[in-house]
GUVEXMI-800156 format. One line per 10 residues: number of its first residue (from 1); their letters; for each residue y, z, x of N, C-alpha, C. Coordinates in nm, 3 decimals. Layout:
// GUVEXMI-800156
NUM) a) Y,Z,X,Y,Z,X,Y,Z,X | ... .
END
This chain:
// GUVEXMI-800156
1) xxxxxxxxxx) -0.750,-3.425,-1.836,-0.694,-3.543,-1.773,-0.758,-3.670,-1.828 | -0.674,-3.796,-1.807,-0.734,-3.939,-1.882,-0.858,-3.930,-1.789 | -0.962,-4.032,-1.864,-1.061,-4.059,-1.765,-1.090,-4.220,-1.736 | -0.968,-4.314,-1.846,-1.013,-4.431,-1.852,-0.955,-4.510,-1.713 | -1.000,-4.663,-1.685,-0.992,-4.697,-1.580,-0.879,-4.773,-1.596 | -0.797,-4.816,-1.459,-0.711,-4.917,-1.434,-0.760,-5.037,-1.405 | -0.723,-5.118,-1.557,-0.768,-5.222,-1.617,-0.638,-5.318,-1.582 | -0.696,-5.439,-1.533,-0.614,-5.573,-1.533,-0.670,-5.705,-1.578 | -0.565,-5.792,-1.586,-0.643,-5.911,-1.649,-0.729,-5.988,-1.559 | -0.831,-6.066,-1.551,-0.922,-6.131,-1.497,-0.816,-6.187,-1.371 .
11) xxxxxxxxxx) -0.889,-6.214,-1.246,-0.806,-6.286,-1.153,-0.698,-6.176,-1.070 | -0.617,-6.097,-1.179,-0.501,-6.005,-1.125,-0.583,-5.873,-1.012 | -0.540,-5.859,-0.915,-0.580,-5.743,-0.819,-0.463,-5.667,-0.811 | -0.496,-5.519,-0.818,-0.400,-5.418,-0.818,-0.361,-5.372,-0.671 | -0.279,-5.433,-0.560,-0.309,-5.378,-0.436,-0.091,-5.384,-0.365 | -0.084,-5.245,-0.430,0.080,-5.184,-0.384,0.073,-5.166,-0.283 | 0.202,-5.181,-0.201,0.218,-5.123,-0.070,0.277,-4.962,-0.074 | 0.290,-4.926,0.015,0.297,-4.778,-0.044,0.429,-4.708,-0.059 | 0.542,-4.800,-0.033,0.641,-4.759,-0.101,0.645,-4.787,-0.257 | 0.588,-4.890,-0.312,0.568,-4.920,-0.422,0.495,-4.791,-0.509 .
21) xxxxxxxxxx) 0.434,-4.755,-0.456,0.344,-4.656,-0.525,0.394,-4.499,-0.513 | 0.545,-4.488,-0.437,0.557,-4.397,-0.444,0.676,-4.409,-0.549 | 0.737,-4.495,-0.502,0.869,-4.531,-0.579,0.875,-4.570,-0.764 | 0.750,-4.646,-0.732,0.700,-4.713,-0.883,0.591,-4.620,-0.986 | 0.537,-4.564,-0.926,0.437,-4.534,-1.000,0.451,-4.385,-1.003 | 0.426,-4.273,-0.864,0.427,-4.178,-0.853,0.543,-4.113,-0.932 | 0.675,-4.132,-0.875,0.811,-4.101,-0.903,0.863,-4.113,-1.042 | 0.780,-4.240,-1.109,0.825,-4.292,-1.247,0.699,-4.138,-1.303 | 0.591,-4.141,-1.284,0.460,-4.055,-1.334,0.559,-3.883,-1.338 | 0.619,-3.845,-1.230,0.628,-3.703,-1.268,0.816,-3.683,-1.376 .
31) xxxxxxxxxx) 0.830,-3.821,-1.381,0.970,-3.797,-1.417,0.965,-3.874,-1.570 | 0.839,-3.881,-1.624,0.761,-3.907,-1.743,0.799,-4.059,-1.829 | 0.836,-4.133,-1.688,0.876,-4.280,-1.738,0.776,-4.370,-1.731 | 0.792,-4.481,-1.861,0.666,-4.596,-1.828,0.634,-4.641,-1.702 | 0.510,-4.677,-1.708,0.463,-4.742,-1.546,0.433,-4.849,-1.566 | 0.452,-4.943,-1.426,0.423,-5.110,-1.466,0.274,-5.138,-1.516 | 0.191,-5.038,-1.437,0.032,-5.063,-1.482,-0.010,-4.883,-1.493 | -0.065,-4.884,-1.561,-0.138,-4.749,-1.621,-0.287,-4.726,-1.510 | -0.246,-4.583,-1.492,-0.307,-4.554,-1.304,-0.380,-4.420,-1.410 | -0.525,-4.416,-1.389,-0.590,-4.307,-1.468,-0.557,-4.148,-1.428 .
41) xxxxxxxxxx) -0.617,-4.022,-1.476,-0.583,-3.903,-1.427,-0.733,-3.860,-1.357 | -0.760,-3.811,-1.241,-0.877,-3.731,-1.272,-0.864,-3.610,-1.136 | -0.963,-3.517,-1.130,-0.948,-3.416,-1.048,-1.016,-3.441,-0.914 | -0.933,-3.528,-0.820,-0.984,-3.594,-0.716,-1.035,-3.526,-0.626 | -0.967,-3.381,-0.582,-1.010,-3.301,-0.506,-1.072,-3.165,-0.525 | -1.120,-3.228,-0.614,-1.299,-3.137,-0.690,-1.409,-3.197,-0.713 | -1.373,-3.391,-0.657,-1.530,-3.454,-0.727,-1.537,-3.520,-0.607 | -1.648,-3.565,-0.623,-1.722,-3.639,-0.502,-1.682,-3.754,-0.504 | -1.659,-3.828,-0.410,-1.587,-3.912,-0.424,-1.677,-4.080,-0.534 | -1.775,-4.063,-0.473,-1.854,-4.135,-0.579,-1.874,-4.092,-0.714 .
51) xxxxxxxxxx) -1.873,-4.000,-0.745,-1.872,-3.943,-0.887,-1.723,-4.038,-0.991 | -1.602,-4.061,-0.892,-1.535,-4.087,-0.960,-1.481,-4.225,-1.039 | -1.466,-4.252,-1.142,-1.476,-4.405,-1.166,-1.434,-4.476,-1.109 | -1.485,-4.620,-1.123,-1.453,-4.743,-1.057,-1.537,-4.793,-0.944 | -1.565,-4.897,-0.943,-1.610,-4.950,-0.868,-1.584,-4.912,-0.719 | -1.734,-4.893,-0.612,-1.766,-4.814,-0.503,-1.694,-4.944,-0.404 | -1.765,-5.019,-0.472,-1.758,-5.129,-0.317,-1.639,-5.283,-0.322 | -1.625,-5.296,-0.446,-1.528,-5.443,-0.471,-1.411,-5.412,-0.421 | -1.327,-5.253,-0.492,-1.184,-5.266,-0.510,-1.172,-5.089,-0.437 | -1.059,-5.078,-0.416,-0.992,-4.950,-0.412,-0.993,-4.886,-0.539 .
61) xxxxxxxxxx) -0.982,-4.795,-0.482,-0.923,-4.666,-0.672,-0.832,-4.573,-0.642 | -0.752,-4.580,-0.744,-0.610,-4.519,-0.722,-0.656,-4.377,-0.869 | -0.608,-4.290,-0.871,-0.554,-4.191,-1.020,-0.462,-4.088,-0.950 | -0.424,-4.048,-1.041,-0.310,-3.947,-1.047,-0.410,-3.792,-1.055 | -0.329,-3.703,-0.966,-0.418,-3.605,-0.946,-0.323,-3.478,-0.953 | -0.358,-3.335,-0.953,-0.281,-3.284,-0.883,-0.348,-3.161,-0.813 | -0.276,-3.112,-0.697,-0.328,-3.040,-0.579,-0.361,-2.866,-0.698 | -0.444,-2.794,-0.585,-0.470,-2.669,-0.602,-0.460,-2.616,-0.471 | -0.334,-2.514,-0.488,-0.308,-2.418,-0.350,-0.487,-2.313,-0.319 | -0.544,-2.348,-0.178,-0.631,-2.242,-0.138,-0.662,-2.085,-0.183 .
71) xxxxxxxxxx) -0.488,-2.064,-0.077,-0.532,-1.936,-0.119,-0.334,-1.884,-0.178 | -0.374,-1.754,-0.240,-0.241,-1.728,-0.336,-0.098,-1.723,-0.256 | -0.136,-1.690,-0.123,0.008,-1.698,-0.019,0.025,-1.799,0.036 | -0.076,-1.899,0.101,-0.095,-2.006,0.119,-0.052,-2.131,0.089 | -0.006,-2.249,0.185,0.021,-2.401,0.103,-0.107,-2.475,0.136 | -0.211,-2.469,0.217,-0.304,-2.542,0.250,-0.355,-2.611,0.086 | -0.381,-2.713,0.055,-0.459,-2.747,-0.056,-0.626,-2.698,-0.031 | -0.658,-2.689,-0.164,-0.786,-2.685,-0.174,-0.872,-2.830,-0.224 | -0.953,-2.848,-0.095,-0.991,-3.015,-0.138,-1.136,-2.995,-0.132 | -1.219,-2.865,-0.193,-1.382,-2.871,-0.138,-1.441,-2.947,-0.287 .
81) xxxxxxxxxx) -1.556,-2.993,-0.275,-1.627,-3.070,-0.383,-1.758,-3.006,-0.377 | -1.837,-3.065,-0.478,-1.972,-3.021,-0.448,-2.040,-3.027,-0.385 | -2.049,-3.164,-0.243,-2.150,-3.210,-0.178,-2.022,-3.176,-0.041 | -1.924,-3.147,-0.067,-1.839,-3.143,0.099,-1.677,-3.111,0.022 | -1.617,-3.184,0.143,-1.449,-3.148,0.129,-1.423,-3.263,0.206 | -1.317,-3.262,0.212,-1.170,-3.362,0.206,-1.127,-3.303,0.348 | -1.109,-3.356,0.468,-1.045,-3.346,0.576,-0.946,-3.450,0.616 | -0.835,-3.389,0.651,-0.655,-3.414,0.684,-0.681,-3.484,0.836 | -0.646,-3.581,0.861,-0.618,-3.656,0.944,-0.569,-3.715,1.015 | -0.491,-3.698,1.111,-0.382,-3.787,1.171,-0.216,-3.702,1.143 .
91) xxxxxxxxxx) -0.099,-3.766,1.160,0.050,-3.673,1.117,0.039,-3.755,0.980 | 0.140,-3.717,0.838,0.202,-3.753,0.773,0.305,-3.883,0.787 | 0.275,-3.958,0.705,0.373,-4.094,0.749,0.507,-4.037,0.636 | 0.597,-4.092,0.683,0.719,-4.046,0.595,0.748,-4.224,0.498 | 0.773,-4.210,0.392,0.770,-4.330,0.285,0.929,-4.344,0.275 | 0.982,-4.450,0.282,1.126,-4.484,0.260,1.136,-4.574,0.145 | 1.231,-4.483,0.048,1.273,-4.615,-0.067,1.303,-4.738,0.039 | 1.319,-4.825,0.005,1.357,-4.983,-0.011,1.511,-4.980,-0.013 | 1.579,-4.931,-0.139,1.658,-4.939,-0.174,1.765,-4.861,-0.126 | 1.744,-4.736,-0.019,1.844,-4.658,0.050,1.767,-4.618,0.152 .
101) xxxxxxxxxx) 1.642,-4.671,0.164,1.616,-4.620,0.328,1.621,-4.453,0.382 | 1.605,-4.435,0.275,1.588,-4.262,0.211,1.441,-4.216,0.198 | 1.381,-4.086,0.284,1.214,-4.048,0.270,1.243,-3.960,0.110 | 1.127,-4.086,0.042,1.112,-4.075,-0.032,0.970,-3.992,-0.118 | 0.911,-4.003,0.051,0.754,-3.937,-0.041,0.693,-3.896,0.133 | 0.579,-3.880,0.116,0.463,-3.885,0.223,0.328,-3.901,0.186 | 0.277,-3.972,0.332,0.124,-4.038,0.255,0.046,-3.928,0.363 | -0.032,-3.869,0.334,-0.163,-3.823,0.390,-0.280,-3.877,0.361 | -0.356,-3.880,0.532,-0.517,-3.957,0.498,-0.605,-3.865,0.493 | -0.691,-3.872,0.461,-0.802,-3.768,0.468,-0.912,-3.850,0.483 .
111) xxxxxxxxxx) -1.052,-3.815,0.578,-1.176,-3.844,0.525,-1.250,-3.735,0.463 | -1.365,-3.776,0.435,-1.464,-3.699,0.329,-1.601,-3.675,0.413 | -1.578,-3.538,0.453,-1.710,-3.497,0.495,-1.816,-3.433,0.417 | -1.936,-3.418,0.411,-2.059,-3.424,0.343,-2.082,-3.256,0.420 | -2.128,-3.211,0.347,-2.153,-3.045,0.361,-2.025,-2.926,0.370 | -2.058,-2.848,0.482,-1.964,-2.745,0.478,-1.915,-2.740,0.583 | -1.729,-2.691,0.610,-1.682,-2.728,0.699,-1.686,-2.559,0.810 | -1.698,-2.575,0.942,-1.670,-2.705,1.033,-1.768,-2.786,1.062 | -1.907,-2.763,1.005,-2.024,-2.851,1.047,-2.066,-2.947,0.978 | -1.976,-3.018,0.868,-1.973,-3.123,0.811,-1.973,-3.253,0.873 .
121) xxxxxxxxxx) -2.064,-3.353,0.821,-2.030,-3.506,0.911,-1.964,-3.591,0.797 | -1.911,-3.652,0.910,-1.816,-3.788,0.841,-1.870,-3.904,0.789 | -1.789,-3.882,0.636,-1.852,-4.023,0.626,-1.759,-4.145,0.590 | -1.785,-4.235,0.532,-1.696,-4.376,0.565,-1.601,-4.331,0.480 | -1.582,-4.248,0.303,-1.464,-4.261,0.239,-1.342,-4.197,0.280 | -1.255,-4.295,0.294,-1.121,-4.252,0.334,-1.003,-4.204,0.206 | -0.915,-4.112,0.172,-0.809,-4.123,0.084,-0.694,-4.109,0.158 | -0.592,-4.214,0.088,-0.440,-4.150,0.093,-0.371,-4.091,0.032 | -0.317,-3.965,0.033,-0.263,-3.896,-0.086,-0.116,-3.905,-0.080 | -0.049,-3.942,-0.142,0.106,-3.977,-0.166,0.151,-3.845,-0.239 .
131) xxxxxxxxxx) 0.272,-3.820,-0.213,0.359,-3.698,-0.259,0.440,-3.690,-0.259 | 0.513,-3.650,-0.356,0.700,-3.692,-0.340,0.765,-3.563,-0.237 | 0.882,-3.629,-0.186,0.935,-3.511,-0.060,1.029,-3.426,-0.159 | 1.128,-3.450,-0.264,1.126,-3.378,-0.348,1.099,-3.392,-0.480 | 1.026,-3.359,-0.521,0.959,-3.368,-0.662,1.028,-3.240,-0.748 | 1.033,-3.332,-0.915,1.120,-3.260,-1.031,1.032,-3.119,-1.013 | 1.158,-3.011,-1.043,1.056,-2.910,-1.042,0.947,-2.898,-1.190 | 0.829,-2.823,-1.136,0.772,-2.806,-1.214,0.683,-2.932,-1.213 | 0.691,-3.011,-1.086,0.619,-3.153,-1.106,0.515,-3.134,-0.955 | 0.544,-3.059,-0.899,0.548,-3.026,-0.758,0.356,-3.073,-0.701 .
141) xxxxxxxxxx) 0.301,-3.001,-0.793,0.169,-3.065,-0.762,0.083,-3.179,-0.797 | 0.215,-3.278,-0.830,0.094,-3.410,-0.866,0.137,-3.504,-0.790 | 0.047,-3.585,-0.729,0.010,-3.685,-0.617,-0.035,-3.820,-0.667 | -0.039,-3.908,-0.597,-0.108,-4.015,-0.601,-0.238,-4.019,-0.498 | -0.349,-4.092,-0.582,-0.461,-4.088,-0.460,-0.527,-4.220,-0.486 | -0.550,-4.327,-0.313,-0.605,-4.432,-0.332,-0.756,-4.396,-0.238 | -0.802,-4.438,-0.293,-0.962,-4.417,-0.231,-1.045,-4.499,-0.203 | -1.118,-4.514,-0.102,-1.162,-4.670,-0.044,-1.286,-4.634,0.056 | -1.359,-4.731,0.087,-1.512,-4.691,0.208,-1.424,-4.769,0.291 | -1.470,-4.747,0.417,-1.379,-4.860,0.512,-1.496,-4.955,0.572 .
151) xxxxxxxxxx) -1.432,-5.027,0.594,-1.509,-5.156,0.599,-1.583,-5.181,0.679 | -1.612,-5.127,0.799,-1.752,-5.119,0.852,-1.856,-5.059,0.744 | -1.867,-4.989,0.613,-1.924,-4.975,0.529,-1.921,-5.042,0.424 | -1.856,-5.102,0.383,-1.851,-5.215,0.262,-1.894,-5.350,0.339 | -1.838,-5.366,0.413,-1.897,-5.510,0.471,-2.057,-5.521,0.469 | -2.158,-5.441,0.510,-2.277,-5.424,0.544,-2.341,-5.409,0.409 | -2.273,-5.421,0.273,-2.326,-5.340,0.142,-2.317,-5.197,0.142 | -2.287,-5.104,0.197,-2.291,-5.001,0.099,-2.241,-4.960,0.000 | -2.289,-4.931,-0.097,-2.242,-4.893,-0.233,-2.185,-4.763,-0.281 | -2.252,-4.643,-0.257,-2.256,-4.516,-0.257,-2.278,-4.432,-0.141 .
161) xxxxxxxxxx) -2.235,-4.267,-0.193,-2.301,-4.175,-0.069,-2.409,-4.091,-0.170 | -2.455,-4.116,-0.279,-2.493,-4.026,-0.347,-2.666,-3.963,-0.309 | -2.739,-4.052,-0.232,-2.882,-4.025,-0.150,-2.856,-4.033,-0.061 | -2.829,-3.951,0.029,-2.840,-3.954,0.200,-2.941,-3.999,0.262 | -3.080,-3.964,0.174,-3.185,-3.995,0.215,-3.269,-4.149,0.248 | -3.219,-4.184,0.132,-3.217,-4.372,0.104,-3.115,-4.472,0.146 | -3.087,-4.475,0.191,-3.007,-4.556,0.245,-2.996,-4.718,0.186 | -2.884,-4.771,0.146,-2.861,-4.887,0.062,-2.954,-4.976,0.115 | -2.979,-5.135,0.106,-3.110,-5.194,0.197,-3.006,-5.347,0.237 | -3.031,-5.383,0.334,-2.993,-5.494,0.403,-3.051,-5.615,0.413 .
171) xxxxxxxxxx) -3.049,-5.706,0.352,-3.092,-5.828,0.310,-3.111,-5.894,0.466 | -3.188,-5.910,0.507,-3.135,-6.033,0.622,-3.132,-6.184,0.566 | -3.098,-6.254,0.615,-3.050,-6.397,0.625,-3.159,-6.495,0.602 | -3.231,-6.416,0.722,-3.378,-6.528,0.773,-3.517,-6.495,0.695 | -3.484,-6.392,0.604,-3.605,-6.341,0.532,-3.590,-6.185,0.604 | -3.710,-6.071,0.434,-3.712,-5.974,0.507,-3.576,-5.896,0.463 | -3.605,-5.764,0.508,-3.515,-5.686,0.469,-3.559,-5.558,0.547 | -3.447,-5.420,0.538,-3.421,-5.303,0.604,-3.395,-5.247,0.532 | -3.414,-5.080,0.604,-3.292,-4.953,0.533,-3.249,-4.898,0.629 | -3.074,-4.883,0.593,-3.015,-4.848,0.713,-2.962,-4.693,0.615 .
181) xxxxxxxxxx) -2.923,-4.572,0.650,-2.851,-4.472,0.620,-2.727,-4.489,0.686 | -2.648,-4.485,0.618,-2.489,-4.544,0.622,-2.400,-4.453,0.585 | -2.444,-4.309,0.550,-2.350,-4.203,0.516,-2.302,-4.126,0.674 | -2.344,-4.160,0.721,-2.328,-4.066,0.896,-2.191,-4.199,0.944 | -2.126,-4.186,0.999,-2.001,-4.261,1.050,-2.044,-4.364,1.173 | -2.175,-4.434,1.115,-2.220,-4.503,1.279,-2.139,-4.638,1.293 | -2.097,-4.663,1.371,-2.025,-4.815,1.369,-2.159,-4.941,1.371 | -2.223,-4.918,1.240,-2.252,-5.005,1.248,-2.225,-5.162,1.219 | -2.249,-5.239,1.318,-2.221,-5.400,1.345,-2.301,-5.502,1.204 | -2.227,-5.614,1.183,-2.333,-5.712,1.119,-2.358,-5.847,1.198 .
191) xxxxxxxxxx) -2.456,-5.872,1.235,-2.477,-5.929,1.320,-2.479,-6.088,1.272 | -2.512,-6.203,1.333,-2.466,-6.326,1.238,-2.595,-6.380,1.170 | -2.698,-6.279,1.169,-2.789,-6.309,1.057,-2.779,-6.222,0.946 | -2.667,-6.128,0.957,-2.651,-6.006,0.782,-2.534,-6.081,0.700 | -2.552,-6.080,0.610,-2.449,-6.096,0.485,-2.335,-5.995,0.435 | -2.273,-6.049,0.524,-2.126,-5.943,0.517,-2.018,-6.006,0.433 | -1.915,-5.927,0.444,-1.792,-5.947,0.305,-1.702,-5.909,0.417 | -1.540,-5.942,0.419,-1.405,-5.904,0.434,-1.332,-5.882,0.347 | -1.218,-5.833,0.444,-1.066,-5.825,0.304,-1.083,-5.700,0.231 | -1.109,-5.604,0.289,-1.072,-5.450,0.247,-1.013,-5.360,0.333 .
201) xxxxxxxxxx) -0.920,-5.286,0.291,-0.865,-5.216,0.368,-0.945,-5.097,0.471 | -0.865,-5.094,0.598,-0.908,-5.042,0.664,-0.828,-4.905,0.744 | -0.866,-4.803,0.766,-0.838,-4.735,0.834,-0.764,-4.723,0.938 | -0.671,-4.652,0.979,-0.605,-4.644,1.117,-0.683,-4.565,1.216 | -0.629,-4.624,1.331,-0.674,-4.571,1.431,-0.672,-4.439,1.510 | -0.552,-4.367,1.447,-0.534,-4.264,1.456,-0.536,-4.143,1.368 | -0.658,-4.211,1.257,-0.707,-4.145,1.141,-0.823,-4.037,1.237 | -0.892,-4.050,1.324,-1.017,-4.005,1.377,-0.996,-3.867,1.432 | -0.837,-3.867,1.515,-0.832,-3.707,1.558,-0.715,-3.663,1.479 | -0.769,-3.492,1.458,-0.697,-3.380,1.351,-0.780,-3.296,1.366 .
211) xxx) -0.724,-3.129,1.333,-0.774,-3.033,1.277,-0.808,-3.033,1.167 | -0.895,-2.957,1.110,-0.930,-2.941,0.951,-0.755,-2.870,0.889 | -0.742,-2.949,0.779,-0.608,-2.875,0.735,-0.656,-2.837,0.605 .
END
């Protein structure tokens, strides 16, 4: 699979709504037509989510992926990584072209828990995985995947999950500094002496309850 990144010109931000990305990118990707912007390949649901390129904390990351059935009778995907797996979240949203108001795809969320499931904890990275409702045959297992920390974790600085142990460090305002561990799902607050950031996407609210799928 490609490994290079989705590159734009200075200033330009790559941020589709998700009919766009099913309609434009996904749909054009398995039916082997140009795409408006070139979306990388990599094996999303075998790597950690930090392992994979692009920047942790500025932007989202999108690549083209495709699923691996569990087990041989089975449709469950197989989403385990080295440090955890990929847990299904919430129902399936159904995606409507634009243009006929026709379900055109479905988005699934997942978060990313750290160890082995069911005693895995949650941590902030969220994905959406896009999928066409009918896809060319022979196209059947490739997806779109956007991947993001949610913003009670980016706001505060975190960068990575790759040391559990260390935890990113928190500048205060007034002088002085902390270490907070930020891989566990704590809501943590920034208070009006931390140096926080907005304007990243965030999670739904009804991302939190699901079975493991």
């Amino acid at each position: 699979m490609e490994k290079s990144f989705l590159k734009l010109p200075p200033g330009f931000r790559f941020h589709p709504t998700d009919e766009e990305l099913v309609v434009h990118y996904l749909k054009r990707k398995v039916q082997s037509l140009h795409l408006p912007v070139s979306i990388p390949e990599a094996e999303v649901c075998k790597s950690d989510p930090w392992d994979l390129p692009g920047d942790h904390v500025e932007q989202e990351k999108y690549f083209f992926s495709t699923t691996e059935i569990k087990y041989p009778k089975g449709k469950r995907a197989n989403r385990t990584t080295t440090s955890g797996y990929w847990k299904a979240t919430g129902l399936d949203k159904k995606i409507l072209d634009p243009s006929n108001k026709k379900v055109v795809g479905l988005k699934k969320t997942l978060v990313f828990y750290r160890g082995k499931p069911p005693k895995g904890y949650k941590t902030n990275w969220i994905m959406h995985e896009y999928k066409l409702s009918n896809p060319t045959q022979g196209m059947e297992s490739w997806v779109l995947c956007r991947l993001f920390l949610k913003k009670t974790a980016r706001k505060c600085g975190e960068k990575n999950e790759i040391d559990k142990t260390d935890g990113p460090i928190l500048y205060e305002f007034l002088g002085g500094s902390r270490k907070l561990d930020l891989n566990l799902n704590l809501d943590v607050g920034c208070g009006a002496s931390s140096s926080c950031s907005s304007g990243i996407t965030v999670a739904d609210e009804d991302e939190e309850n699901s079975n493991y799928k």
